[in-house]
C-alpha positions in Angstrom: -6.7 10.9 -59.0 -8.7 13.1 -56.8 -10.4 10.0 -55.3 -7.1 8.2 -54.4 -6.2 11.5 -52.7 -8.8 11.7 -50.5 -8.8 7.5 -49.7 -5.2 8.3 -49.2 -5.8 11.3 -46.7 -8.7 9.1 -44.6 -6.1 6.0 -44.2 -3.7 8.4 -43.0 -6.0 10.5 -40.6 -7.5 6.8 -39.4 -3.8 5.8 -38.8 -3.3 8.8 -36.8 -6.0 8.4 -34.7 -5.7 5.1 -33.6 -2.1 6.1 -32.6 -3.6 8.5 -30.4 -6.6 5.8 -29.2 -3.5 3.2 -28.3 -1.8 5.9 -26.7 -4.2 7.4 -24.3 -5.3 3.5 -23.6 -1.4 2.2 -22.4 -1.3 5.9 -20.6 -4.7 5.5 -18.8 -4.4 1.8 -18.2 -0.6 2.6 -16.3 -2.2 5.1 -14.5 -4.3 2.6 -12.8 -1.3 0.2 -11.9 -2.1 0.3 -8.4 -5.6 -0.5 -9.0 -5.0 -3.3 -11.5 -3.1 -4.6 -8.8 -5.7 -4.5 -6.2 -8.1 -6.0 -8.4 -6.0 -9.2 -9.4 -4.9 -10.6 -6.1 -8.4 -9.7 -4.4 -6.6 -6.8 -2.4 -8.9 -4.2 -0.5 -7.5 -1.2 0.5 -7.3 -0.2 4.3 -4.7 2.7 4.0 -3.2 4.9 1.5 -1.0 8.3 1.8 1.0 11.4 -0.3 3.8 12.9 0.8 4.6 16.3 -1.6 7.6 18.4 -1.5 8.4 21.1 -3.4 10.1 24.5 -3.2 8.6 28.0 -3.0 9.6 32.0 -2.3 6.4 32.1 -0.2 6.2 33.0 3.1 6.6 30.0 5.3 3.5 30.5 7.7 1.3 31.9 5.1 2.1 28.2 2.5 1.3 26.4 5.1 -1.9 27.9 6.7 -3.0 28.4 3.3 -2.5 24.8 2.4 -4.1 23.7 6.1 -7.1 26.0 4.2 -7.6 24.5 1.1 -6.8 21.0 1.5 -10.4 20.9 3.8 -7.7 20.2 7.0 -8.8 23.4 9.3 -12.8 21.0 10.3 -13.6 21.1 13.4 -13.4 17.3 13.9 -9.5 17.6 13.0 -7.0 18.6 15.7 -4.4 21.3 14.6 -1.1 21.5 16.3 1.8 24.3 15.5 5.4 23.7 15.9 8.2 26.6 15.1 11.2 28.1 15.2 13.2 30.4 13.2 13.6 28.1 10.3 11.0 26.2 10.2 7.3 26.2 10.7 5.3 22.9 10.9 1.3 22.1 11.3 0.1 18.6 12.8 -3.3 17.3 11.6 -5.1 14.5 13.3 -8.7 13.2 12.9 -10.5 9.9 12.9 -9.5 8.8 9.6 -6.4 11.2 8.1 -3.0 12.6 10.1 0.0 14.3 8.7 1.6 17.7 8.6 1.9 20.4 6.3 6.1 21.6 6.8 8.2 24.4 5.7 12.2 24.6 6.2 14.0 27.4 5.3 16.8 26.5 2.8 18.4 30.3 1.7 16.5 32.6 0.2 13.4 29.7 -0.5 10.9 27.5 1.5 11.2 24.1 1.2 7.6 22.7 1.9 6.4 18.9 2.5 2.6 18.0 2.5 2.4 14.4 4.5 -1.2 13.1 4.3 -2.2 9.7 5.3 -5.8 8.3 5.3 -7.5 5.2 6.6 -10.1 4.2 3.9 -11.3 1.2 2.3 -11.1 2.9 -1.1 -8.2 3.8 -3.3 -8.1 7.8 -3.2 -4.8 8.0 -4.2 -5.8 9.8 -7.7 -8.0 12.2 -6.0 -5.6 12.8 -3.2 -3.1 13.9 -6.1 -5.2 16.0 -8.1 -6.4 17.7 -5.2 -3.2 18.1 -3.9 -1.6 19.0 -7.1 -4.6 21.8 -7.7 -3.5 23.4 -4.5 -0.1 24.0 -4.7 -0.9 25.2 -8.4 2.0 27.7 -9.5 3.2 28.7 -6.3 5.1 25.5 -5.7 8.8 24.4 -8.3 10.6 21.1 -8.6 7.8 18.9 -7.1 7.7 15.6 -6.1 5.4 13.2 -5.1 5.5 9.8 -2.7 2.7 7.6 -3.0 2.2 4.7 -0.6 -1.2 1.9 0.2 -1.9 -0.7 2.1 -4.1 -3.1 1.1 -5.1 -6.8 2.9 -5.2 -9.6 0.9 -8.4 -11.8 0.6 -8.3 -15.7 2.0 -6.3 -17.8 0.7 -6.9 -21.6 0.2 -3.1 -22.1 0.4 -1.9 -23.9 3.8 1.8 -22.7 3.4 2.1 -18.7 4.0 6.0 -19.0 2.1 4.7 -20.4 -1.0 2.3 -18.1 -1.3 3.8 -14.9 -0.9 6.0 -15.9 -3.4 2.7 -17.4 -5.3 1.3 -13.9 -5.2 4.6 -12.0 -5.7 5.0 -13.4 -9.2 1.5 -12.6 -10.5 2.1 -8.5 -9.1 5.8 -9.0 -11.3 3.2 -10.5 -14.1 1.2 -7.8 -13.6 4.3 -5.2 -13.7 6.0 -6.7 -16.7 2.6 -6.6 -18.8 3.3 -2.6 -18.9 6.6 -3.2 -19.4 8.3 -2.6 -16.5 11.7 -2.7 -16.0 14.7 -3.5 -13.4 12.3 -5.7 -11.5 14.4 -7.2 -8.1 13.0 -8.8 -5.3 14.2 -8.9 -2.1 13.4 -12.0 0.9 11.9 -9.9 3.9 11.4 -11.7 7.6 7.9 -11.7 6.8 7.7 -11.6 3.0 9.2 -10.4 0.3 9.6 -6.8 -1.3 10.3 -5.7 -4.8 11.5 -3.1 -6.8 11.1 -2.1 -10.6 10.9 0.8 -12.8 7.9 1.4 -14.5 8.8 5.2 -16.0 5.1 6.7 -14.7 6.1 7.7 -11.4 8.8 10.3 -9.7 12.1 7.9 -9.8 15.3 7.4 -8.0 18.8 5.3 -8.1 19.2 2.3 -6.5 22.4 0.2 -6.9 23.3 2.0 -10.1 19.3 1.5 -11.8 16.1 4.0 -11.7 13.5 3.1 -10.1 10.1 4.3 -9.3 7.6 1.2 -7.8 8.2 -0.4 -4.4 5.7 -3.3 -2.9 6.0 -5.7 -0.6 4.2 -8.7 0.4 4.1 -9.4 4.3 2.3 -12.0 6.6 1.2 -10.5 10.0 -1.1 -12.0 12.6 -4.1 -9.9 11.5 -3.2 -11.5 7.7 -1.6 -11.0 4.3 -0.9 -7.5 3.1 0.5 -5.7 -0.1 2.0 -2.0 0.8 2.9 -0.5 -2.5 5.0 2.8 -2.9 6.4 5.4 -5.5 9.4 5.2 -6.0 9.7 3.5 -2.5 7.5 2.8 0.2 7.4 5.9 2.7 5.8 4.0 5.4 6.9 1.5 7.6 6.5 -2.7 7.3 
């Protein structure tokens, strides 16, 4: 009896932990959707940026200098430039490879403060970008969002008509998307491709037409080539 009790206690506890194996494997494999992606249409990425916002009771100068601070912005090879006013406080950033501003708009008695960061990189920092950013604002920041977006260029294509194969390569991303079951996925005809939308319940979401989503790409043709911009939950850039 004894024996059956502990065979029965080591099926259970295996149970459990391959549960928690599956889980942390569908979470960590949806966590690299953009990357996954990337990697199946031969995509390299030339671009990628975060925009935060979130809502605080600190000062307005002082979140955004100490943001400027620990985000690495304040090198000497970026140019800083201040804009202000009773309401509102606002640094530009510009370097070689990364502009954007760190914003903050009085609303009442609060802050409301928006981190815009975009980089030109032939990696996916994205995850980095986040983390970093996310370490930052820490628990001085409530109710915050975040807006991913990247541009990547699509490898050569054999294919001699650019229609067929935007919508070539739009269906294996929607493969791609429906293999972590995604949901609400719509595409749209562009004048130079074709963009989608979908809800893949990983990212900050939204309404559209009565259904959430939270995952925007398109596919456009331009004269340099073929690009994919992806954005959460819509791309914040324009194409």
């Amino acid at each position: 009896m004894k024996r059956k009790s502990i065979a029965l206690l080591c099926i259970v506890l295996s149970i459990i932990i391959l549960q928690i194996n599956v889980r942390f494997s569908n979470a960590h494999e949806k966590s690299n959707l953009f990357d996954e992606i990337l990697l199946q249409t031969k995509s390299k990425t030339v671009e990628y940026g975060l925009k935060t916002c979130f809502s605080t009771g600190i000062g307005r100068e002082e979140i955004c200098n100490y943001l400027i601070k620990v985000l690495e912005l304040n090198n000497k090879n970026i140019k800083l430039s201040i804009t202000k006013n009773i309401n509102s406080y606002c640094i530009n950033f510009s370097g070689e490879n990364v502009e954007g501003y760190i914003g903050a708009l009085k609303n009442n008695n609060i802050n409301d403060i928006t981190i815009n960061i975009s980089r030109i990189d032939n990696k996916n920092g994205l995850v980095a970008l986040k983390n970093k950013v996310s370490v930052s604002i820490g628990y001085r920041g409530n109710n915050i969002k975040y807006f991913q977006y990247l541009k990547a260029k699509v490898g050569e294509s054999s294919a001699k008509n650019k229609i067929e194969d935007n919508y070539s390569l739009n269906k294996r991303i929607i493969n791609i998307l429906k293999s972590h079951g995604t949901e609400n996925i719509e595409t749209v005809d562009l004048n130079n491709g074709l963009s989608t939308v979908a809800y893949t319940k990983e990212y900050d979401e939204k309404i559209t037409n009565n259904k959430l989503i939270d995952f925007n790409y398109a596919v456009c043709n331009y004269s340099s080539g073929r690009y994919i911009i992806i954005g959460t939950p819509e791309i914040i850039t324009t194409y």
